[in-house]
Residue, then its C-alpha position, 0 to 999 in steps of 0.5 A: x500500500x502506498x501512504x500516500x494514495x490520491x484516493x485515500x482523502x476522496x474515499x475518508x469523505x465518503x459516506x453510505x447513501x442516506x435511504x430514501x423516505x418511503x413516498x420516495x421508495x414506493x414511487x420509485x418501486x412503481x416506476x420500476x415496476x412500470x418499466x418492468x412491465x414495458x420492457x417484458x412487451x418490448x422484448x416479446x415484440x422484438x423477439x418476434x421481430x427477431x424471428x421474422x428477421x430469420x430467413x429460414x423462419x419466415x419462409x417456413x412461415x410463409x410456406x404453413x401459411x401457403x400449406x393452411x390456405x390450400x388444405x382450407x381450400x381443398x375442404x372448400x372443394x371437396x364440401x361443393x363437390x359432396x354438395x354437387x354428387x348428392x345433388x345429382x343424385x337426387x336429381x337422377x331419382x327424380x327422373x328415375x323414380x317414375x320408371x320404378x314406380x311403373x316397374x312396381x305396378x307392372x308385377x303381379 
């Protein structure tokens, strides 16, 4: 140790930080709990961000969004088709049915 240290005069003067008064305490534990609760959004929202910077993310997020809008549309088509087919058919026993009515009649 040197005797003569710059900082010794510097570190004598020092004294501990007087504790703020309660008022003071409970704002300042609000601001942080305020902060706290800002940057937990702004960390999620970067973080989605971050992702979406990602190429190989965003094209395998567009590629499950291409993937979704045609397995929805296949449904779509498959409903009309079903939709077509008991159509038709309804409409074949329609002009049918007065031939097996007459076949019906003609047994003894």
């Amino acid at each position: 140790m040197n005797p003569n240290d710059p900082l010794d005069p510097i570190l004598r003067r020092w004294e501990a930080p007087v504790p703020p008064p309660g008022a003071i305490r409970q704002e300042m534990w609000r601001r942080i709990a305020r902060d706290e609760r800002t940057d937990r959004v702004e960390r999620t929202t970067w973080n989605v961000a971050r992702w979406f910077n990602q190429p190989a993310f965003a094209a395998a997020f567009v590629a499950c969004c291409v993937l979704v809008g045609l397995f929805v549309a296949e449904l779509r088509v498959s409903h009309e088709r079903h939709l077509r087919q008991v159509a038709l058919a309804k409409h074949y026993i329609a002009v049918i049915d007065p031939l097996v009515a007459d076949m019906k009649g003609d047994k003894p």
